[in-house]
mmCIF file of the N, C-alpha and C atoms, coordinates in Angstrom:
data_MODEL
# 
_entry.id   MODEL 
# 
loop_
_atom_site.group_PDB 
_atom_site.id 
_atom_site.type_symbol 
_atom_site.label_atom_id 
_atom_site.label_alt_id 
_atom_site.label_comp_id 
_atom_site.label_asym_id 
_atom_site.label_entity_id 
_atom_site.label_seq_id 
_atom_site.pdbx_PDB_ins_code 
_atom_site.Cartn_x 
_atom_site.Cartn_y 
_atom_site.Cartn_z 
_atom_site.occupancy 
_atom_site.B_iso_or_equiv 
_atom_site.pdbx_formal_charge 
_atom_site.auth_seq_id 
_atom_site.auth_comp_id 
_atom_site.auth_asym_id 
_atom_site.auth_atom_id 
_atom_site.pdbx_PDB_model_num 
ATOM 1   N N  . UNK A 1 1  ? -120.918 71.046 143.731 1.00 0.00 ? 1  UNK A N  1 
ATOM 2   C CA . UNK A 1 1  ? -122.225 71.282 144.268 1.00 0.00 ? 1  UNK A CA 1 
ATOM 3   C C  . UNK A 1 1  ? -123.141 71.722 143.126 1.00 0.00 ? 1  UNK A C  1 
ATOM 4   N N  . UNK A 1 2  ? -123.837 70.895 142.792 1.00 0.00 ? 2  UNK A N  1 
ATOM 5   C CA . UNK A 1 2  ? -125.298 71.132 141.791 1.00 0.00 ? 2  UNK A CA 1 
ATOM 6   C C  . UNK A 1 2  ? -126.297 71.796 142.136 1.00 0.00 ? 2  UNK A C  1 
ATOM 7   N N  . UNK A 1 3  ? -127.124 72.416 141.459 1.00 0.00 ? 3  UNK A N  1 
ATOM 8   C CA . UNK A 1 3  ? -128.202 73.161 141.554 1.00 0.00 ? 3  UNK A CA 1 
ATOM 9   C C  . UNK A 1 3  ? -129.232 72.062 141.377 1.00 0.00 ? 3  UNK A C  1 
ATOM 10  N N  . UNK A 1 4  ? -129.826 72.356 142.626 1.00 0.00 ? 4  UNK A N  1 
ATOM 11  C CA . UNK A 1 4  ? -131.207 71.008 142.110 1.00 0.00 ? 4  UNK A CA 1 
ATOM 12  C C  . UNK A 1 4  ? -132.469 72.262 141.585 1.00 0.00 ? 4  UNK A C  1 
ATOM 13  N N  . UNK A 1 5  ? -132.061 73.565 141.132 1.00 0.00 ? 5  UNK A N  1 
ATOM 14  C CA . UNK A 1 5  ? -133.031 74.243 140.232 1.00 0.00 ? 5  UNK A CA 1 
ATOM 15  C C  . UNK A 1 5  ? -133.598 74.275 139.000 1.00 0.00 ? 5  UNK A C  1 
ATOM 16  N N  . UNK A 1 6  ? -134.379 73.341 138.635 1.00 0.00 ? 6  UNK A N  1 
ATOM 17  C CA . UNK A 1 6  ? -134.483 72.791 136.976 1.00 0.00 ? 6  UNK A CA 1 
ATOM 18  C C  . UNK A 1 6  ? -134.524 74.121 136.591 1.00 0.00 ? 6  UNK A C  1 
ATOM 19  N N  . UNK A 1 7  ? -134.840 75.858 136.589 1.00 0.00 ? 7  UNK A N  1 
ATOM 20  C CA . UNK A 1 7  ? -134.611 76.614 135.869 1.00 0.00 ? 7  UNK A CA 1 
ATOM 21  C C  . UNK A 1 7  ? -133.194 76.990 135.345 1.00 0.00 ? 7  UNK A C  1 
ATOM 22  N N  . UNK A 1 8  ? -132.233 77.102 136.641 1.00 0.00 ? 8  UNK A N  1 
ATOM 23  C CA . UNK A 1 8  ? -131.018 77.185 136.199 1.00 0.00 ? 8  UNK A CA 1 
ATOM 24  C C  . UNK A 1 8  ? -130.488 76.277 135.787 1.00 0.00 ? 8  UNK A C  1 
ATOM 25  N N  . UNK A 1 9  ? -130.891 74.968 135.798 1.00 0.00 ? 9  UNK A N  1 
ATOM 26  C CA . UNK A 1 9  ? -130.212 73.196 134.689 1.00 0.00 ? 9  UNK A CA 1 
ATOM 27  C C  . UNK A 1 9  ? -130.360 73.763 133.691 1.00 0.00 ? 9  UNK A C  1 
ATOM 28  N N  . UNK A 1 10 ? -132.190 74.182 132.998 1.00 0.00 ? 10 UNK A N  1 
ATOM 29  C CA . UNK A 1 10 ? -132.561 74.609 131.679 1.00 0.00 ? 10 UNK A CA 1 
ATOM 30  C C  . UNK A 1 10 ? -131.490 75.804 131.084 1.00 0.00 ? 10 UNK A C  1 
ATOM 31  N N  . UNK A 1 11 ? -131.061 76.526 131.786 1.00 0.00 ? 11 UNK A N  1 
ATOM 32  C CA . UNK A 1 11 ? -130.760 77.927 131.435 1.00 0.00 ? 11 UNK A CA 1 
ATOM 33  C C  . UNK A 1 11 ? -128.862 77.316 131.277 1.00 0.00 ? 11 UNK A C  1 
ATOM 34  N N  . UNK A 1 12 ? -128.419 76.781 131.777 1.00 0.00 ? 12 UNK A N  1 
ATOM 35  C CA . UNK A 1 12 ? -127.356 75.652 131.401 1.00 0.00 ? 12 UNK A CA 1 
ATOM 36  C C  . UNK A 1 12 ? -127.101 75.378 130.349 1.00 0.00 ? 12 UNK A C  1 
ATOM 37  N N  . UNK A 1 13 ? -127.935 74.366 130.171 1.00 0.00 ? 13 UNK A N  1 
ATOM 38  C CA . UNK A 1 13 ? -128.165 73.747 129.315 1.00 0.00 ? 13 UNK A CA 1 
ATOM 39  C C  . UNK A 1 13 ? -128.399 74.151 127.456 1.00 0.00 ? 13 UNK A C  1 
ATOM 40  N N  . UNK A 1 14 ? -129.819 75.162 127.743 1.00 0.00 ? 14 UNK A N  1 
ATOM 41  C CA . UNK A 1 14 ? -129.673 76.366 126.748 1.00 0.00 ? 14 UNK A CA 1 
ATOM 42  C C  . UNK A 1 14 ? -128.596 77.569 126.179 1.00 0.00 ? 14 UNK A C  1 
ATOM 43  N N  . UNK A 1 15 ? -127.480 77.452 127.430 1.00 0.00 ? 15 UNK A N  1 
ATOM 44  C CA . UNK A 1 15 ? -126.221 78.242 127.118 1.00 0.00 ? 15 UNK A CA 1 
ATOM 45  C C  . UNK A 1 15 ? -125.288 77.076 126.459 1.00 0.00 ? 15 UNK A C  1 
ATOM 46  N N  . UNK A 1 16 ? -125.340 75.924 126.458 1.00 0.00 ? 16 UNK A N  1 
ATOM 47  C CA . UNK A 1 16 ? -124.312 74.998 126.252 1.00 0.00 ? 16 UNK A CA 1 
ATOM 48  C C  . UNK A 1 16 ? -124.747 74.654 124.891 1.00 0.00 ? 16 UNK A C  1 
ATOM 49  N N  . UNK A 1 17 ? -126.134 74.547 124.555 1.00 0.00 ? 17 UNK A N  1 
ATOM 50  C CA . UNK A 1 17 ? -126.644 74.506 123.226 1.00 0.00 ? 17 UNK A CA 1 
ATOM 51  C C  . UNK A 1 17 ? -126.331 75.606 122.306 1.00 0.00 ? 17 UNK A C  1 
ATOM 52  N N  . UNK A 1 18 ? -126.512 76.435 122.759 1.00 0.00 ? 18 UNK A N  1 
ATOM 53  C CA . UNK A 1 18 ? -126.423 77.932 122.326 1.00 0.00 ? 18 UNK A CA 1 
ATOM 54  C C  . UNK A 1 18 ? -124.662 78.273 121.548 1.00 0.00 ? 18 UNK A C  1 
ATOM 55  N N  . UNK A 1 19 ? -123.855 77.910 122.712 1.00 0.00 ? 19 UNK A N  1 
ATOM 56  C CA . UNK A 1 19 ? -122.481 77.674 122.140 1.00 0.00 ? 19 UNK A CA 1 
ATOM 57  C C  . UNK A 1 19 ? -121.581 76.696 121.451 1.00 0.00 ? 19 UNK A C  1 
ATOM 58  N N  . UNK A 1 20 ? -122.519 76.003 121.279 1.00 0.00 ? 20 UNK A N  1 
ATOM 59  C CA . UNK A 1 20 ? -122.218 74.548 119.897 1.00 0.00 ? 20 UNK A CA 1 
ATOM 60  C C  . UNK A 1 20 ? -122.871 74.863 118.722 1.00 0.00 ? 20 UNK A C  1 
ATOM 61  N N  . UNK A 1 21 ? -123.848 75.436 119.045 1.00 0.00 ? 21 UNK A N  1 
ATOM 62  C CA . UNK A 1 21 ? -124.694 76.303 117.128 1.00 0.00 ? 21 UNK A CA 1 
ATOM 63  C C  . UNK A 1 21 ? -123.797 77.291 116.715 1.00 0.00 ? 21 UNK A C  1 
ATOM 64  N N  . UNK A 1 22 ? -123.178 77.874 117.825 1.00 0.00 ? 22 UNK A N  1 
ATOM 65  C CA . UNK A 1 22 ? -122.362 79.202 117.472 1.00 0.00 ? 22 UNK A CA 1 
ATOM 66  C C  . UNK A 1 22 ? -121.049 78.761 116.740 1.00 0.00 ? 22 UNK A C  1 
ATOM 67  N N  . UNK A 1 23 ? -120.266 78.135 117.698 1.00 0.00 ? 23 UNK A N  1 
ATOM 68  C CA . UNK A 1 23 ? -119.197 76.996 116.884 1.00 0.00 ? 23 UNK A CA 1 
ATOM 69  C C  . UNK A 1 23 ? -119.261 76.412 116.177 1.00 0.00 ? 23 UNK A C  1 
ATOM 70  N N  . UNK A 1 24 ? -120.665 75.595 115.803 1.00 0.00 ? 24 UNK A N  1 
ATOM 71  C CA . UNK A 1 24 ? -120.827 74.825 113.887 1.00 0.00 ? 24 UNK A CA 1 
ATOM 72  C C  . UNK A 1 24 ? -121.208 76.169 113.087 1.00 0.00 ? 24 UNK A C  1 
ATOM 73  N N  . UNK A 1 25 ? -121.424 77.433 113.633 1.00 0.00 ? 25 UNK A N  1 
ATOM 74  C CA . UNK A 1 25 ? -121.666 78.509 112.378 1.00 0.00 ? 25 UNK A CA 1 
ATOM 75  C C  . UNK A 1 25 ? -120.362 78.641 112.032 1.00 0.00 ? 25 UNK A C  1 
ATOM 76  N N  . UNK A 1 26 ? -120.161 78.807 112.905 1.00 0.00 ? 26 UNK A N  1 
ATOM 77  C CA . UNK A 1 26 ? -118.611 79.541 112.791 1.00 0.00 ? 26 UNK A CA 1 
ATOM 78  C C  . UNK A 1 26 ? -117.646 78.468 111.773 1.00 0.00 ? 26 UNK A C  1 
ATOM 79  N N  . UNK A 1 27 ? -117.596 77.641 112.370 1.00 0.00 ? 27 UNK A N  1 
ATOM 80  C CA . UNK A 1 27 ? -117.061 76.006 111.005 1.00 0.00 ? 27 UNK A CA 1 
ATOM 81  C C  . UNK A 1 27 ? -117.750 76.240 109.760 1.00 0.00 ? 27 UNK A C  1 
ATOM 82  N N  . UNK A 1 28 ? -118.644 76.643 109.642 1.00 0.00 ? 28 UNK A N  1 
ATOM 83  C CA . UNK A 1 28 ? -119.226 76.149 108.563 1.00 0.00 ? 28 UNK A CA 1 
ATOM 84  C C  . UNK A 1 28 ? -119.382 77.885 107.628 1.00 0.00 ? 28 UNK A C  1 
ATOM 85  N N  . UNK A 1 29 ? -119.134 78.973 108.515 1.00 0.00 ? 29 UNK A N  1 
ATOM 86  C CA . UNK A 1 29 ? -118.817 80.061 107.256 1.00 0.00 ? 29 UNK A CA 1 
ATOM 87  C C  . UNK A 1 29 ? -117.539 79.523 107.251 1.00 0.00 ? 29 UNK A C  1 
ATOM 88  N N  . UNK A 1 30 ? -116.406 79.234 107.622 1.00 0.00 ? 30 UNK A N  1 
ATOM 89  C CA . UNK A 1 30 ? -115.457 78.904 107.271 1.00 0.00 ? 30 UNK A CA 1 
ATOM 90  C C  . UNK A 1 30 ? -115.080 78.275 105.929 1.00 0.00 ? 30 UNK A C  1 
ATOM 91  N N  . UNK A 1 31 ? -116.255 77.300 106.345 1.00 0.00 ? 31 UNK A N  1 
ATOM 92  C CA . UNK A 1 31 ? -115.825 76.111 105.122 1.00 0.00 ? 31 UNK A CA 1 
ATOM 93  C C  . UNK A 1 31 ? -116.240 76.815 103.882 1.00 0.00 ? 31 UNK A C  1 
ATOM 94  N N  . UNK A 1 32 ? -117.493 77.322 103.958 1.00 0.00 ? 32 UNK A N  1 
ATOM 95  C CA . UNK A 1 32 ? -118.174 77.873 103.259 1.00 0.00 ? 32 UNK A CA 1 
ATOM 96  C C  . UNK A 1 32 ? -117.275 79.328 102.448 1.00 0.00 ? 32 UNK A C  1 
ATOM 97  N N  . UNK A 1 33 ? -116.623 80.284 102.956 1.00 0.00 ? 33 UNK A N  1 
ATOM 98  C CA . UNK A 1 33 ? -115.504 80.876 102.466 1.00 0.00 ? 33 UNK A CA 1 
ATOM 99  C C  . UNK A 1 33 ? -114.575 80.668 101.746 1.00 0.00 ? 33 UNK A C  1 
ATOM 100 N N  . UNK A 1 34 ? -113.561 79.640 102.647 1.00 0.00 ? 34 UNK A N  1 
ATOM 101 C CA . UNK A 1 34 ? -112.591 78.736 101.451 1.00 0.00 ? 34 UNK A CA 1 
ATOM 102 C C  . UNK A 1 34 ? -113.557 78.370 100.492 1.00 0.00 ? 34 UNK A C  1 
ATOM 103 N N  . UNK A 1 35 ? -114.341 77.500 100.308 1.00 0.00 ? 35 UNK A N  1 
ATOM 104 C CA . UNK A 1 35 ? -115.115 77.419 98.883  1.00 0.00 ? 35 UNK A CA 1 
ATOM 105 C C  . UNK A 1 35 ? -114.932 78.125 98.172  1.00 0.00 ? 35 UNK A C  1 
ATOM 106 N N  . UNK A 1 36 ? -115.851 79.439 98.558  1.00 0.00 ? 36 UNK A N  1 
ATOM 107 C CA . UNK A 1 36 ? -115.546 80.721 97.457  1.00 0.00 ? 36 UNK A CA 1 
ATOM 108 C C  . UNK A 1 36 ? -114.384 81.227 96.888  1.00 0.00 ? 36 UNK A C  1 
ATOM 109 N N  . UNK A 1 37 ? -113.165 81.047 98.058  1.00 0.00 ? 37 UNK A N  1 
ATOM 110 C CA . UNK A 1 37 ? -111.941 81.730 97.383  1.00 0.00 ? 37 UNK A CA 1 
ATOM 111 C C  . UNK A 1 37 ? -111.425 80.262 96.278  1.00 0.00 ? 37 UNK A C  1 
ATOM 112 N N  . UNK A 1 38 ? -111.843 79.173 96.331  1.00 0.00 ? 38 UNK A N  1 
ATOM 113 C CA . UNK A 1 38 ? -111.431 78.053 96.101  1.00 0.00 ? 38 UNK A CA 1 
ATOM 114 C C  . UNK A 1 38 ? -111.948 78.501 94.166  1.00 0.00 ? 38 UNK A C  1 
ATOM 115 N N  . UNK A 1 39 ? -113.221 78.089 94.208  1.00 0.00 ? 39 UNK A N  1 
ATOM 116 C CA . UNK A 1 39 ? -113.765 78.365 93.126  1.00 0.00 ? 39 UNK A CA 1 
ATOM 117 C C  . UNK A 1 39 ? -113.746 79.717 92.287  1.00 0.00 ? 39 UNK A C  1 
ATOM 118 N N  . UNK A 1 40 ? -113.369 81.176 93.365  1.00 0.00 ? 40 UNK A N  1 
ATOM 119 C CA . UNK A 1 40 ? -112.976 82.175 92.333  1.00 0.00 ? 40 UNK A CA 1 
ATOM 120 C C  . UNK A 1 40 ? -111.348 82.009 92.032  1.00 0.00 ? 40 UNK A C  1 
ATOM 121 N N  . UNK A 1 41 ? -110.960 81.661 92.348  1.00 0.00 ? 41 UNK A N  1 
ATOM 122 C CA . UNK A 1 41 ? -109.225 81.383 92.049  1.00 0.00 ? 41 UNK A CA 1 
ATOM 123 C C  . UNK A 1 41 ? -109.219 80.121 91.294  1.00 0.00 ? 41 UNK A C  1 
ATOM 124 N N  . UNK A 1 42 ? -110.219 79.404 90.650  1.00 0.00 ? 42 UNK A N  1 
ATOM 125 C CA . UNK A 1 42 ? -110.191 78.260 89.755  1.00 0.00 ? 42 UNK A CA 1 
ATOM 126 C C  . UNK A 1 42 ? -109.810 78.446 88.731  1.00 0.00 ? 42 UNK A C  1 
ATOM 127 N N  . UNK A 1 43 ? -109.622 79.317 87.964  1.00 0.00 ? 43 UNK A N  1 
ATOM 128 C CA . UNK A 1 43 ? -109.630 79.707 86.997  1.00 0.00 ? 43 UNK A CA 1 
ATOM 129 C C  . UNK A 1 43 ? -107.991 80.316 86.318  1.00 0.00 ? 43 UNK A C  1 
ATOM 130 N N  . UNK A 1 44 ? -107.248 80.350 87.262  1.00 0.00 ? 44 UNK A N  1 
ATOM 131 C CA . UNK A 1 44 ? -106.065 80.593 87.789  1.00 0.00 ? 44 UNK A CA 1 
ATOM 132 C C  . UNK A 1 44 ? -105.300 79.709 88.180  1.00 0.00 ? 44 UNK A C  1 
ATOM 133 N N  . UNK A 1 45 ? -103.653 79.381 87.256  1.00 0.00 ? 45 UNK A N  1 
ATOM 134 C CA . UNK A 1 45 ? -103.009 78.085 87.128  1.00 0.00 ? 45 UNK A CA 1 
ATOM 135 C C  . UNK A 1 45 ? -101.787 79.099 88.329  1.00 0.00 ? 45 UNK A C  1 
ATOM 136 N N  . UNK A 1 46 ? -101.637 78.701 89.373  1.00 0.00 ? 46 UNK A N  1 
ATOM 137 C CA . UNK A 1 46 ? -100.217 78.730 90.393  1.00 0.00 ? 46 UNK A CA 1 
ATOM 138 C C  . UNK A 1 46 ? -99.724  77.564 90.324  1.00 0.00 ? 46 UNK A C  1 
ATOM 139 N N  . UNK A 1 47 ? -97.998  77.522 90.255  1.00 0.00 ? 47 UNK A N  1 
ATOM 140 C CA . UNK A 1 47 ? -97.180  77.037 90.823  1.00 0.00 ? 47 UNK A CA 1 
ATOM 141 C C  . UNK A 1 47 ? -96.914  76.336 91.876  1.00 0.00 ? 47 UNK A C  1 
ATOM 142 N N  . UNK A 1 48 ? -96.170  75.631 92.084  1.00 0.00 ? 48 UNK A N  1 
ATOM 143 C CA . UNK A 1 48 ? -95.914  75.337 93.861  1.00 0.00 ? 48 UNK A CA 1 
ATOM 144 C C  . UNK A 1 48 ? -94.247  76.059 94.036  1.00 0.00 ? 48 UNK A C  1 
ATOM 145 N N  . UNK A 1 49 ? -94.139  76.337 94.848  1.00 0.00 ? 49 UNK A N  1 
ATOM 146 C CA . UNK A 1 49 ? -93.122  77.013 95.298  1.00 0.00 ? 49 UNK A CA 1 
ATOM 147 C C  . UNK A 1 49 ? -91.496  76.149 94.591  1.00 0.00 ? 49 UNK A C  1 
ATOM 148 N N  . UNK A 1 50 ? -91.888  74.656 94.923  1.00 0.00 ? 50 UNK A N  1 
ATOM 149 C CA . UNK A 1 50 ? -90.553  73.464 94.534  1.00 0.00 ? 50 UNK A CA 1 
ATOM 150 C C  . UNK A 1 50 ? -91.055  73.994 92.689  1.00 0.00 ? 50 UNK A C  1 
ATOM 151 N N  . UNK A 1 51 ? -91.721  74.290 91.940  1.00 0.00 ? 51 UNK A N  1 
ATOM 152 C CA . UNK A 1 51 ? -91.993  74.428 90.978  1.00 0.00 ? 51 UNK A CA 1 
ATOM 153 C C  . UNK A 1 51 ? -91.215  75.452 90.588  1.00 0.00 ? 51 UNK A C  1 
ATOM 154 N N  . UNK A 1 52 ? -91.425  76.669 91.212  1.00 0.00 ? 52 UNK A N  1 
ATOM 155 C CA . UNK A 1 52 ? -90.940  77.195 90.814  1.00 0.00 ? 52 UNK A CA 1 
ATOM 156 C C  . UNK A 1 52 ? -89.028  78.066 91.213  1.00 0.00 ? 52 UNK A C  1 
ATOM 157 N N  . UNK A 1 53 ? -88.972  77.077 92.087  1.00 0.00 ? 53 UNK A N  1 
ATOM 158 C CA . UNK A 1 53 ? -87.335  77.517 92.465  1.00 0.00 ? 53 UNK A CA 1 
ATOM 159 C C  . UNK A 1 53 ? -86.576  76.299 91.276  1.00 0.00 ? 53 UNK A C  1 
ATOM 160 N N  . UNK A 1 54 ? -87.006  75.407 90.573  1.00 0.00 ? 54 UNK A N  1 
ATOM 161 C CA . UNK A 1 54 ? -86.486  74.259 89.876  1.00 0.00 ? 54 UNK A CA 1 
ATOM 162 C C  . UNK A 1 54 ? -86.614  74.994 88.582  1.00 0.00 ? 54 UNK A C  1 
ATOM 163 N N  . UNK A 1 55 ? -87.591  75.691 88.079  1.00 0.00 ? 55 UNK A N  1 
ATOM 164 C CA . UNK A 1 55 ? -87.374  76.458 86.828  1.00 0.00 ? 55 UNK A CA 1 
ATOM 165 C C  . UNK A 1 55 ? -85.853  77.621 87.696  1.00 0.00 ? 55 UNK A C  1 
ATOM 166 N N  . UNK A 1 56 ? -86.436  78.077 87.905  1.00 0.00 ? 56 UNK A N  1 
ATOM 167 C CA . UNK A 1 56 ? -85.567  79.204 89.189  1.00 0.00 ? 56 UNK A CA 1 
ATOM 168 C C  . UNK A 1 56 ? -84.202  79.079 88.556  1.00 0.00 ? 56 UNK A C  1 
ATOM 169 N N  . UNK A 1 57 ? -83.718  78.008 89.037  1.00 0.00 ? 57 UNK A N  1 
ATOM 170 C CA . UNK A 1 57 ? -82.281  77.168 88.651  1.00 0.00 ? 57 UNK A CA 1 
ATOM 171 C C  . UNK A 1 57 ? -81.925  76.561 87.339  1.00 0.00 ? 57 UNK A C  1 
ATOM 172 N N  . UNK A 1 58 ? -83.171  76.068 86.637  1.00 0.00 ? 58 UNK A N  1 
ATOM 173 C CA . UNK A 1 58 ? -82.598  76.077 85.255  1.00 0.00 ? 58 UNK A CA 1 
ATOM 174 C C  . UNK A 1 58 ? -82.239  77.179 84.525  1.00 0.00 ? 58 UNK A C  1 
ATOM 175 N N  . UNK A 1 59 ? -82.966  78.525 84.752  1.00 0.00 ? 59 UNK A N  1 
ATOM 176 C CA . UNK A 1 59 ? -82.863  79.810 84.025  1.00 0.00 ? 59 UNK A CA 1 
ATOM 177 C C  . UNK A 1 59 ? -81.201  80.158 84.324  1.00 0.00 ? 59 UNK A C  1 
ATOM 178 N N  . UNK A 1 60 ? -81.423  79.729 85.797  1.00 0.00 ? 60 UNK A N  1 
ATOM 179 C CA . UNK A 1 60 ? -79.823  80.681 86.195  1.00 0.00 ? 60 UNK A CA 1 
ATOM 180 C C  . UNK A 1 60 ? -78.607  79.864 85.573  1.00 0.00 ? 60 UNK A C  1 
ATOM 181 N N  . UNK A 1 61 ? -78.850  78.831 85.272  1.00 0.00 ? 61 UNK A N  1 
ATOM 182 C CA . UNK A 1 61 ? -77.837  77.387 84.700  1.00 0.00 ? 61 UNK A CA 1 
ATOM 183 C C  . UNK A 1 61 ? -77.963  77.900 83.443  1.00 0.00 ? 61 UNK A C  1 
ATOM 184 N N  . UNK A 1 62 ? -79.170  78.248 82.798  1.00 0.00 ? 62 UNK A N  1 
ATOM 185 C CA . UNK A 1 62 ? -79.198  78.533 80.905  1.00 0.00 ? 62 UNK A CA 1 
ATOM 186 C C  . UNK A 1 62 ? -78.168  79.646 80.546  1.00 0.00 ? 62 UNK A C  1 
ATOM 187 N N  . UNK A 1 63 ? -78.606  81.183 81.601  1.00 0.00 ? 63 UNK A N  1 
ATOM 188 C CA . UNK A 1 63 ? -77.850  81.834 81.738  1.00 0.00 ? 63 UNK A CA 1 
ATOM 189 C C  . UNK A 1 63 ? -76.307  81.805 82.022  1.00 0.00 ? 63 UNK A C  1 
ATOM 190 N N  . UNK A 1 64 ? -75.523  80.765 82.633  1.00 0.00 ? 64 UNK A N  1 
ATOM 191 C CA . UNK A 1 64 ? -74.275  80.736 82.950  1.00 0.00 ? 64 UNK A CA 1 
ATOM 192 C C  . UNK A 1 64 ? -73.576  80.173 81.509  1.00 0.00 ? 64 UNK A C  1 
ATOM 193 N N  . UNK A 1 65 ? -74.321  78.999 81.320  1.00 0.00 ? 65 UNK A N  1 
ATOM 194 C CA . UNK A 1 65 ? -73.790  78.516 80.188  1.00 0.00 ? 65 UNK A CA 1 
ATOM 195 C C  . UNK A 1 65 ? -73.986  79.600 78.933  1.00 0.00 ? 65 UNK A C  1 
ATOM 196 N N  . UNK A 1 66 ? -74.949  80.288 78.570  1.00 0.00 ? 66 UNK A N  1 
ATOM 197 C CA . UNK A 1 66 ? -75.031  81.275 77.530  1.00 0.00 ? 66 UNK A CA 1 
ATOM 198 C C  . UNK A 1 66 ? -74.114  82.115 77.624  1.00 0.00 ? 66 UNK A C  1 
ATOM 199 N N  . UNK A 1 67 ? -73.447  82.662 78.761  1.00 0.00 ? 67 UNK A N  1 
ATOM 200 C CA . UNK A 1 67 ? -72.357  83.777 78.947  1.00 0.00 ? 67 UNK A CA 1 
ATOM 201 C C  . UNK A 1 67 ? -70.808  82.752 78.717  1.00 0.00 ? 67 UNK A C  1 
ATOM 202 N N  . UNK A 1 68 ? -71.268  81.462 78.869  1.00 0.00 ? 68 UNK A N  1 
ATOM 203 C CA . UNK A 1 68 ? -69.507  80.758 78.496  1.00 0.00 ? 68 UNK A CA 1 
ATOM 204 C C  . UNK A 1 68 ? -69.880  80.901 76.877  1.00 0.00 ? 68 UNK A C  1 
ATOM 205 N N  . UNK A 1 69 ? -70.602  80.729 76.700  1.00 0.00 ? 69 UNK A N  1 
ATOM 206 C CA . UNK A 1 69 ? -70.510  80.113 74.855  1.00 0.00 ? 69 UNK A CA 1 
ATOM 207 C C  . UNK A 1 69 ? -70.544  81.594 74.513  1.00 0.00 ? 69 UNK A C  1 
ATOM 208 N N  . UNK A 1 70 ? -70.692  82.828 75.192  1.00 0.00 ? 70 UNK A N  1 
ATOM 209 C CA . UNK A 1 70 ? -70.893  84.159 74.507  1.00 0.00 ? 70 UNK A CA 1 
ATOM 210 C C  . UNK A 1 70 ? -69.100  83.927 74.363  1.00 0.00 ? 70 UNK A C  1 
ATOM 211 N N  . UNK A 1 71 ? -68.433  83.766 75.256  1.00 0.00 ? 71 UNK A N  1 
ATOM 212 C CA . UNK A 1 71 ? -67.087  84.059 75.552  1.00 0.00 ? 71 UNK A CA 1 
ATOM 213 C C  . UNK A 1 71 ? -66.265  83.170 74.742  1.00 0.00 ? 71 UNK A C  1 
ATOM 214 N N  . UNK A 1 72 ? -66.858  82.174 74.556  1.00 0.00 ? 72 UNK A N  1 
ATOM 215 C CA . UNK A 1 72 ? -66.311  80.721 73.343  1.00 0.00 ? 72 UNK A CA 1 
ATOM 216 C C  . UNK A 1 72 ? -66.376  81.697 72.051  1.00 0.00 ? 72 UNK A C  1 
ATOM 217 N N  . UNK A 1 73 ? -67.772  82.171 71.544  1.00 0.00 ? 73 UNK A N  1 
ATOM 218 C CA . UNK A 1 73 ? -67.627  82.698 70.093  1.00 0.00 ? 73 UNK A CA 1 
ATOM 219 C C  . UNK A 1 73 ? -66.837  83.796 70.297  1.00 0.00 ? 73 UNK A C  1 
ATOM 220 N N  . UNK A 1 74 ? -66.472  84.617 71.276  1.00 0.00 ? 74 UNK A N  1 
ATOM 221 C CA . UNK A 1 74 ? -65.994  85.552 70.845  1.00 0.00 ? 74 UNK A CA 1 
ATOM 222 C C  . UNK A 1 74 ? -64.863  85.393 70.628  1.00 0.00 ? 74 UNK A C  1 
ATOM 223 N N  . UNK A 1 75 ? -64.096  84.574 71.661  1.00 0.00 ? 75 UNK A N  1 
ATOM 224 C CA . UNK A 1 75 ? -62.528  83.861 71.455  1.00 0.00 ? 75 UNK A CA 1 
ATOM 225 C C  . UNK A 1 75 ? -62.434  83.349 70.283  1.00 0.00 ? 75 UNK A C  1 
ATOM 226 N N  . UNK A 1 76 ? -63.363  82.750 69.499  1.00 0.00 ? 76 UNK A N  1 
ATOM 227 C CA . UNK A 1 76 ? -62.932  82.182 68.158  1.00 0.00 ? 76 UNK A CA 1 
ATOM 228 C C  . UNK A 1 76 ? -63.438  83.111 67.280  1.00 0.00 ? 76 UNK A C  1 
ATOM 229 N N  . UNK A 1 77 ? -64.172  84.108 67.117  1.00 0.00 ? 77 UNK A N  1 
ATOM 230 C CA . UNK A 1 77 ? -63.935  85.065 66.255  1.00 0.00 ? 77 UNK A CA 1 
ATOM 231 C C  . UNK A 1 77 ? -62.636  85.998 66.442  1.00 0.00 ? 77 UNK A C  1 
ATOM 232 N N  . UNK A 1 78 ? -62.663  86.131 67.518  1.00 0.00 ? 78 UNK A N  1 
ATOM 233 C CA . UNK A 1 78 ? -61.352  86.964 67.400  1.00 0.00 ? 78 UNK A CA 1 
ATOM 234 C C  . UNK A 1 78 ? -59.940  86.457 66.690  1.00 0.00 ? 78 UNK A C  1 
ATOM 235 N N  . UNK A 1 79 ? -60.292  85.006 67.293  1.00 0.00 ? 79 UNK A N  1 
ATOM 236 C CA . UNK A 1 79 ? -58.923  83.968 66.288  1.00 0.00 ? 79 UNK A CA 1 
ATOM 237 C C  . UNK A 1 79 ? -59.546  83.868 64.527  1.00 0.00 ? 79 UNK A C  1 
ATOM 238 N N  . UNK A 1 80 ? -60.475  83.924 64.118  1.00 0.00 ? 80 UNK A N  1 
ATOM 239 C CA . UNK A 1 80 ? -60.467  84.070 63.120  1.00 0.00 ? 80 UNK A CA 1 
ATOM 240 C C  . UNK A 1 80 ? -60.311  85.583 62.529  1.00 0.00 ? 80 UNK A C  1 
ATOM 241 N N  . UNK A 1 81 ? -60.258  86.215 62.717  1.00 0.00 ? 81 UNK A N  1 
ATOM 242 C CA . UNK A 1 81 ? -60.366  87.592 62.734  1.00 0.00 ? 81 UNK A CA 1 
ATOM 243 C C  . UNK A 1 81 ? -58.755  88.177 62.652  1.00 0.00 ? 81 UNK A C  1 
ATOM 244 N N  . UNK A 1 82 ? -58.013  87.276 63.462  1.00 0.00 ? 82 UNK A N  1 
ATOM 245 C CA . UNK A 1 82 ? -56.572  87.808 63.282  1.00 0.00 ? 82 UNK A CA 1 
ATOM 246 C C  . UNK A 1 82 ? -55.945  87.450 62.438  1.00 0.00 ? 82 UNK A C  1 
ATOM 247 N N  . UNK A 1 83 ? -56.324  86.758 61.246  1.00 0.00 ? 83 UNK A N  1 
ATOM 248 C CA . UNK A 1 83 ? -55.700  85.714 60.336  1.00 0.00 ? 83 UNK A CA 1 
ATOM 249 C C  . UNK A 1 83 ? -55.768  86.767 59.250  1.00 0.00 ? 83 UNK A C  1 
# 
C-alpha cells in the first residue's frame, strides 16, 4: 500500500538519496585512507610471508650443515692431533 502523499514520496525519496551519499562517503574515505597508508609505507621494502619462510629454511639447512662440518673438522683434527 503506497502513499499517494507527494510529501512523504519526496521525504522517501530524500532519505534514499541521503543514504547512497552516505555510502559513496563512506567508500571513498576508505579508498582514500588505504592510499595514505599505501603511499606512507612506500618507502618500506616487506616481504611476503612464502618469502620469508623459504629464506626461513635455508638459514635452518645452512645451520645444520655448518654443525656437521663443525663435527667433520673436529674429527679430523683430532685424528691429526693423535699422530
Amino acid at each position: 500500500m503506497q502513499s499517494q502523499n507527494p510529501l512523504i514520496a519526496d521525504l522517501v525519496k530524500l532519505a534514499n538519496s541521503a543514504a547512497g551519499t552516505f555510502a559513496g562517503m563512506t567508500r571513498e574515505a576508505r579508498e582514500s585512507a588505504r592510499e595514505r597508508v599505501k603511499e606512507a609505507m612506500g618507502g618500506i621494502d616487506f616481504v611476503s610471508r612464502e618469502e620469508f619462510d623459504a629464506v626461513k629454511d635455508m638459514a635452518a639447512k645452512a645451520r645444520e650443515e655448518n654443525e656437521k662440518l663443525s663435527q667433520r673438522l673436529a674429527a679430523l683434527e683430532a685424528k691429526i692431533g693423535s699422530r
